[in-house]
Structures are given as C-alpha cells and as structure tokens.
C-alpha positions in Angstrom: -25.3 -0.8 48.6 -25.0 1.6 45.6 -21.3 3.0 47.0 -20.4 -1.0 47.4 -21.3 -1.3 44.2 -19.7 1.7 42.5 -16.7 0.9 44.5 -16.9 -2.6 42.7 -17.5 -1.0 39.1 -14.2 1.3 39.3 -12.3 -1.7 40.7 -12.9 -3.7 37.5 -12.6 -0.7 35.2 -8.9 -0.5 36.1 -8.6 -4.1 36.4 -9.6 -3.9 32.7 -7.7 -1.0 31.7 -4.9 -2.0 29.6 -2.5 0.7 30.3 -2.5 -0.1 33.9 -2.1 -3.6 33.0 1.0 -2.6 30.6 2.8 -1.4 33.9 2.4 -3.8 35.8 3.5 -6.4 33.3 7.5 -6.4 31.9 7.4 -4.4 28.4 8.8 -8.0 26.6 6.0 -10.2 28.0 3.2 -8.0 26.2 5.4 -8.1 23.2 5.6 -11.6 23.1 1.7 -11.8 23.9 0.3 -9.2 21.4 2.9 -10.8 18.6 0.4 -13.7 18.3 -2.8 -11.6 18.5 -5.1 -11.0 14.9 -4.2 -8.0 12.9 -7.8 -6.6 13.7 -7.2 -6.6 17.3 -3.4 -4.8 17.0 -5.0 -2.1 14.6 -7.3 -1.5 17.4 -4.6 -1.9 20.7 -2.7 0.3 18.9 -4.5 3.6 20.1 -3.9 2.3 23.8 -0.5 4.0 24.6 2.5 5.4 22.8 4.6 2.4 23.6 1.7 0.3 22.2 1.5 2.5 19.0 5.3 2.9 17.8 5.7 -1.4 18.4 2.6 -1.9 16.2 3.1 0.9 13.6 7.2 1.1 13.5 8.6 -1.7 15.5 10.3 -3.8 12.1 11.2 -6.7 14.5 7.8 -6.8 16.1 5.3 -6.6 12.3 8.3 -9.7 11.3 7.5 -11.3 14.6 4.1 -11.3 13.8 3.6 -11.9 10.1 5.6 -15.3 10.8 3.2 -16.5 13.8 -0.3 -15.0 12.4 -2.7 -16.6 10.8 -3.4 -16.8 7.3 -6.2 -13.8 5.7 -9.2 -15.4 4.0 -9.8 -12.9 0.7 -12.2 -12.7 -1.5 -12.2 -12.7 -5.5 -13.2 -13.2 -9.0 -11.8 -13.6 -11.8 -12.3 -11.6 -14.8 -11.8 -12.9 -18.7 -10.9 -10.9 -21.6 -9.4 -13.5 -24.4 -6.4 -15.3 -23.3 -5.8 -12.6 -20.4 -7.1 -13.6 -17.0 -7.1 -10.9 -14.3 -7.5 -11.5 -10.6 -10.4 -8.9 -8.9 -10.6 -8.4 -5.3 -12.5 -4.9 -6.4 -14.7 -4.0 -8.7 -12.8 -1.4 -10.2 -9.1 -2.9 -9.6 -7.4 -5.8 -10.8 -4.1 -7.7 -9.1 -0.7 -6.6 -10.7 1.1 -8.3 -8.1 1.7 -9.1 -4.5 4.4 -8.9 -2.0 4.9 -8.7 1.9 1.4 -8.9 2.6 0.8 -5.9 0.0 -1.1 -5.9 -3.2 -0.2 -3.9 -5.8 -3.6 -3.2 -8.0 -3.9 -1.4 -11.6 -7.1 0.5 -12.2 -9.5 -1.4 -14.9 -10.8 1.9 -16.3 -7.3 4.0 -16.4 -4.0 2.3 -17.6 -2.5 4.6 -15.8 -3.8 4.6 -12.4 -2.3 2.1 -10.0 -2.7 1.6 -6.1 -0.3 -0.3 -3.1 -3.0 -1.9 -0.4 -3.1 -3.7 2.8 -5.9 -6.1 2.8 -5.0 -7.1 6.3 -5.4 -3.4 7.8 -7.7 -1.7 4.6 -4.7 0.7 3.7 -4.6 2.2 0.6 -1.7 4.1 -1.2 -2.1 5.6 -4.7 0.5 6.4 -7.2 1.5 9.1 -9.3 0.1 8.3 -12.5 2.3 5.7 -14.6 3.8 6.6 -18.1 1.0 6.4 -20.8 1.8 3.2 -22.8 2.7 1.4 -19.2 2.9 -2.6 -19.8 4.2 -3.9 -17.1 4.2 -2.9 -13.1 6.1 -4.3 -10.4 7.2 -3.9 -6.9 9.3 -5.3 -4.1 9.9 -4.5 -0.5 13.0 -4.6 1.9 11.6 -6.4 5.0 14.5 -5.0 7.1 14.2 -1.8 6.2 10.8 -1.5 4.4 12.0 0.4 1.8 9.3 0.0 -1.1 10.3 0.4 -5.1 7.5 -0.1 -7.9 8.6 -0.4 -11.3 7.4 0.4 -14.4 8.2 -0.9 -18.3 6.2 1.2 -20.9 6.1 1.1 -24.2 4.2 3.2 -26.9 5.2 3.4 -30.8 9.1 4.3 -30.8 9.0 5.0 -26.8 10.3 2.9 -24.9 12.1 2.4 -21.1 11.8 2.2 -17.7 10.6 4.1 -14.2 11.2 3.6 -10.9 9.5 5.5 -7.9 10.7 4.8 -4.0 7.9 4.8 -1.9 8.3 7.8 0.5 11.0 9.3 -1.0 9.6 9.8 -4.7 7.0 12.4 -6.1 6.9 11.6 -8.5 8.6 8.7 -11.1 12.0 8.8 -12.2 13.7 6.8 -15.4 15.9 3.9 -15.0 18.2 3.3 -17.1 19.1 -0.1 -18.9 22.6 -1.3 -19.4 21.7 -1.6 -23.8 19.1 0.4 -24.5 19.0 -0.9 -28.1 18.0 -4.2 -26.8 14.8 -2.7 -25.4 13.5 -2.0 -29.6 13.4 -4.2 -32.5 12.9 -2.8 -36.1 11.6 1.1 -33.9 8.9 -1.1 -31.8 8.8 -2.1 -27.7 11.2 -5.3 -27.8 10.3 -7.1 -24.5 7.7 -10.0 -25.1 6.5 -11.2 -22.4 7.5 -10.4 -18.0 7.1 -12.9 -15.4 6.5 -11.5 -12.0 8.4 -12.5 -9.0 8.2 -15.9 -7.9 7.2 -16.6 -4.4 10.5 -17.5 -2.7 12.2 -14.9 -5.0 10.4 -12.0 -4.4 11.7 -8.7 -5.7 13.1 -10.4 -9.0 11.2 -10.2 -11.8 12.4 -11.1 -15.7 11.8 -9.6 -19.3 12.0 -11.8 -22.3 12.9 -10.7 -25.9 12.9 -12.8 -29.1 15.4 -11.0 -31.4 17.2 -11.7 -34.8 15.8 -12.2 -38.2 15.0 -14.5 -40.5 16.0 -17.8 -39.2 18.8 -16.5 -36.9 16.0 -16.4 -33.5 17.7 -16.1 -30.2 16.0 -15.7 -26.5 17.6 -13.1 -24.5 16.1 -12.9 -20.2 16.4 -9.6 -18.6 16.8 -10.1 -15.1 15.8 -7.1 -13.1 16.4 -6.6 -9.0 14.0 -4.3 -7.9 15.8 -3.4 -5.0 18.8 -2.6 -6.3 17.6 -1.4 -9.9 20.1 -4.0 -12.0 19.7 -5.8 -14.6 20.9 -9.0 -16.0 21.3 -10.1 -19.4 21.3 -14.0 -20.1 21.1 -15.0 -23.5 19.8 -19.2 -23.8 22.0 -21.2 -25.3 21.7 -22.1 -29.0 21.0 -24.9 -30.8 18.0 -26.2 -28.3 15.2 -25.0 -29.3 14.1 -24.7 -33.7 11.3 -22.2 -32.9 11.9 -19.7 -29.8 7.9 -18.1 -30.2 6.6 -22.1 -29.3 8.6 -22.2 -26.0 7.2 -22.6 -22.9 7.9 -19.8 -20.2 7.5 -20.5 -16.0 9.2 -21.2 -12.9 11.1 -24.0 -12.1 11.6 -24.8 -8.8 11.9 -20.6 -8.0 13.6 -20.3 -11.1 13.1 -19.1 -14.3 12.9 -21.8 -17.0 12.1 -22.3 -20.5 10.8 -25.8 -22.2 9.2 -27.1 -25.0 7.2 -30.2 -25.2 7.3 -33.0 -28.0 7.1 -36.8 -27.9 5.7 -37.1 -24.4 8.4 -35.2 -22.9 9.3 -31.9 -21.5 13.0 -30.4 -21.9 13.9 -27.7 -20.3 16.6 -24.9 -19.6 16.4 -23.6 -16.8 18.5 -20.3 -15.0 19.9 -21.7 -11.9 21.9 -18.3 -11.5 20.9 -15.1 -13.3 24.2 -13.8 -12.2 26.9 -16.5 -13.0 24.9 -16.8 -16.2 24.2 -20.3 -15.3 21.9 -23.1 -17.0 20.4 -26.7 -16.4 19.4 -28.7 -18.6 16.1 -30.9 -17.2 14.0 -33.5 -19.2 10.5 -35.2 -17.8 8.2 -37.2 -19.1 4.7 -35.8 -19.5 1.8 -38.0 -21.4 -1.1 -35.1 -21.6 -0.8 -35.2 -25.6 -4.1 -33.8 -25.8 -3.5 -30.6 -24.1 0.2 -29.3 -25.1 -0.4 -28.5 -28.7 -2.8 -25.3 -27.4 -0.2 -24.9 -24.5 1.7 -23.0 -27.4 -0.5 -20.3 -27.9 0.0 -18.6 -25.0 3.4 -19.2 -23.8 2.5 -18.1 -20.1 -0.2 -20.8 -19.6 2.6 -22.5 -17.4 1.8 -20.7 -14.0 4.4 -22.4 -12.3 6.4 -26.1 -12.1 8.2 -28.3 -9.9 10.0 -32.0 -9.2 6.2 -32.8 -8.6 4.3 -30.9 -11.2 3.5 -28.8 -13.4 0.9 -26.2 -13.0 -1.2 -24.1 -15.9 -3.7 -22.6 -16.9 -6.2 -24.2 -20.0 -9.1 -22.7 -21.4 -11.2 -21.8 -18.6 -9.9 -24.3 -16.0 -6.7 -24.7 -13.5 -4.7 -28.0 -14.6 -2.4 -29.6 -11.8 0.0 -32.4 -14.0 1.6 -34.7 -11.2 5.0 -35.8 -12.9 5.4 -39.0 -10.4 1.9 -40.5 -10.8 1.6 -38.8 -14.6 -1.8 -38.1 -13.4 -4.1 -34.8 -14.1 -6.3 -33.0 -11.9 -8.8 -30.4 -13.0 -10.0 -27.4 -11.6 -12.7 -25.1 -13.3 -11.9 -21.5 -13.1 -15.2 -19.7 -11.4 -16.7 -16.7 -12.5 -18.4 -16.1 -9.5 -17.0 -16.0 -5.7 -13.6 -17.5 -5.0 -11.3 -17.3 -2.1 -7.6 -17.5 -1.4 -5.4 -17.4 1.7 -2.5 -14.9 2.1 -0.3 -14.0 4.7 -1.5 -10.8 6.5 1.1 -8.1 7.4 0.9 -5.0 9.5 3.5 -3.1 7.3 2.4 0.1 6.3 4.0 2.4 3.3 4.4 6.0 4.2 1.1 8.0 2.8 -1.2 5.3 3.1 -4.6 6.3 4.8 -7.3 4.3 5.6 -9.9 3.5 2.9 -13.1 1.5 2.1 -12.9 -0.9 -0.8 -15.2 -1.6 -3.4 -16.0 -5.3 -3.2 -16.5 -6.9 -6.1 -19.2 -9.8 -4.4 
C-alpha cells in the first residue's frame, strides 16, 4: 500500500511539473497559452525554464502579445492639493509625473530632484540620476519595438535655462539637448516656457512647451513641439489676429491634438494643431452654455484636462467636470481626498537596472 501510493505521488508530481509539460507540448501552443495568463502568474512561470524566462523577460513580440490581451490593473491613489496644483499619489512619498507603456514615471515629493521609472504591474523600480536643480518639467517615452526608453528634462533657475535627456541603459548619467533657438527658451534673462502638456494618450512620446512672448501689446503664442524619441523639436507659432489676450487662453487636447480656445458668448473657438510638422491649423467653434463656470476656467489655463467632438473635460475647484457638447449637459464629479482607484493597462516591460522593490502605499 504505501509503495502504491508513493508510486501514485511521483506520477502526479511529474504530471504537474511544468517543464515536462513544456516538452511535450509544441513551444507556440504554450506561447499562445501563457500570452493570456495575469502578469502575477508570468512573474512567477518565469523561473520555470530558460525558454520560459527569455519569452517573458526579452521576448518584444510576446510582452506586445500580452499587454494587448491582458486585463486591465486596478491601482490605487489619492490625490494630493497644494493651490491650483493637483498631484496624483500612488505613494506616500512620490507623486505621478507621467505614464507610458505600462510605466509610471514618479518625482520624489521631498527632493525636486529625485525621480523614479516603475512597473506597477511587476513592483519594479528604476531610479534616476539626480535631475538638474531648478528641474520643471519631466517626461519620458518608450519605443515599443525596440524598448528603448528616453526621459526628458526642462529646467530652469534664474538665467539658467535648457534641456537634458538620459537613455535608459545607455546613460550615466544626463546629457544636454540642445534646442534649435536657444533665445526663445528666455525672455527679459528669465525661463521662457509657460506652461507643458504631457503626451496625450494616442500620442504618446510627444509632449509640447508653450511660450507667450512680445511686449507691450504685440503678444504672440509660440508651441514647442518636442519628440522624445527622436529629440526634435518643433516650432509653431498661432496665427495672429484670433485671440486679444494670449494669458486667458485655454490650453488641452483636442481630439489627440494640441489646441488652444477661448470662451465668450456661449461659445468655444478654437485653433487647433492638426500637424505639428506641416505647421498646420483648424479652426473649430462649439457651443457651450456653462456661463457660470468659464470666467474661473481662466485662471488656470490647464483646467482643460482634455476635449473631444463629445466633450470637454476639466478640472474646477475641487471637483472633475464632464461638459457633453451634444446634450449641453454637465456632469460632476467630486475629487476625493481619500482612496480612489483607476484602471491601467499592465505591461511586463522591464528597463535595464530595475530591481524589485516594495512601495510605500499611500492607503
């Protein structure tokens, strides 16, 4: 009896062993089979075998595979309040600068100059070198071909001003980049750039600066498009004679592009960049009746978070407005200070350097 059943033990130990299992089956089949598995599982399968490893770790076809067919990651965060500046925390010690691929890249909240790359999916961390003192503005983008990762970096301090650019596993530390008029980046010996808007999230990996230059009463806005990728930039300047105050104009993203509107007499008109690089504009008007709200829209030219042919979406006061432009119809959304969650899609890509690390959640 006890050798029947011993016998019986070692038959269902192999029967379970999944590198047995991986010979007997064709190499494509457990592809196709552990492409719709949970990231948790993979990061676990992949110490079965050195096949198993390099198609979860290195494969670029197999992480696309899968980020496409996974399921979305339930995060959590709060949100943290400081004036008019509202700061995403899915730490308690780090705030979101931005997110791409899965990735988030995170700025410290008690060093400007200490940022972070993380996968929430697979709790890998990369840290920086630290940023230029005076940094204002951090992006990054990343190839999903060839995973090659760029963060960049405006800073500006008194008369100091530029930018830096560090490739991911190639990089010490960060190197300048240059832009094609540096004179455009001061006004009067001060940083010139106003304001940056992020990459939007069908054009990721294109982020713009915008600069309100002249004097007097001779205003003009000028958008500095930057790739990432490819470190260019791209001057547009908007076309005169459409706006009579640039510093009350509305900045967001128009259907994936960038766009800039004012609002007066129940109706928004706006330019928007149809092609950063042909240097070409649209001209848009819709009707909007929220009368009530737009005059404090002004203040803060990036209460806009983004727009659409259906609606516009912004940030008010301590609430989320959603404007429907077909049923002219508002919906409101309190911002809460406690526990919030929203759903990203997880990724396996990991940037050369990262290790493994526990985060400090902010719940």
């Amino acid at each position: 009896m006890v050798r029947c059943y011993q016998r019986k033990k070692i038959i269902m130990m192999r029967r379970a062993d999944p590198v047995n299992a991986s010979k007997q089956l064709p190499f494509d089949i457990i592809t196709e089979i552990l492409s719709w598995l949970p990231i948790d599982s993979l990061v676990r399968f992949k110490r079965v075998c050195k096949n198993w490893y390099f198609l979860i770790v290195h494969d670029r076809k197999f992480i696309a595979k899968h980020m496409e067919r996974t399921c979305l990651l339930r995060l959590k965060y709060v949100y943290k309040q400081e004036a008019n500046k509202l700061t995403v925390l899915f730490d308690k010690s780090f705030g979101m600068a931005a997110f791409s691929a899965g990735l988030v890249l995170e700025k410290s909240l008690t060093n400007s100059q200490v940022f972070r790359i993380r996968n929430p999916a697979t709790h890998q961390v990369l840290y920086l070198p630290n940023a230029h003192e005076g940094t204002r503005n951090m992006d990054f983008a990343l190839n999903p071909s060839t995973h090659e990762c760029k963060v960049v970096c405006f800073y500006g301090k008194d008369s100091e001003v530029g930018f830096e650019v560090l490739t991911i596993g190639k990089d010490e530390q960060w190197r300048p980049m240059k832009h094609p008029n540096t004179d455009l980046l001061k006004h009067r010996g001060k940083p010139a750039l106003q304001y940056y808007r992020g990459s939007s999230f069908k054009c990721e990996g294109l982020g713009h600066f915008f600069q309100v230059t002249g004097d007097g009463q001779d205003w003009n806005l000028k958008i500095h498009s930057l790739d990432i990728l490819s470190e260019c930039f791209s001057t547009n300047t908007v076309p005169g004679g459409f706006y009579v105050n640039w510093w009350d104009s509305l900045v967001f993203y128009w259907n994936d592009c960038v766009a800039v509107a004012d609002i007066a007499e129940e109706k928004l008109t706006m330019l928007v960049l149809e092609d950063y690089k042909q240097h070409k504009w649209s001209k848009k008007t819709v009707r909007v009746t929220f009368l009530e709200d737009h005059m404090t829209l002004k203040k803060d030219p990036f209460s806009v978070v983004n727009a659409d042919s259906d609606g516009l979406h912004f940030r008010f006061k301590d609430r989320f407005i959603h404007y429907d432009l077909k049923t002219e119809t508002i919906e409101k959304v309190n911002i809460r200070q406690g526990n919030n969650f929203c759903f990203v899609k997880p990724s396996l890509i990991a940037l050369k350097g990262m290790k493994t690390g526990k985060v400090a959640c902010c719940i």
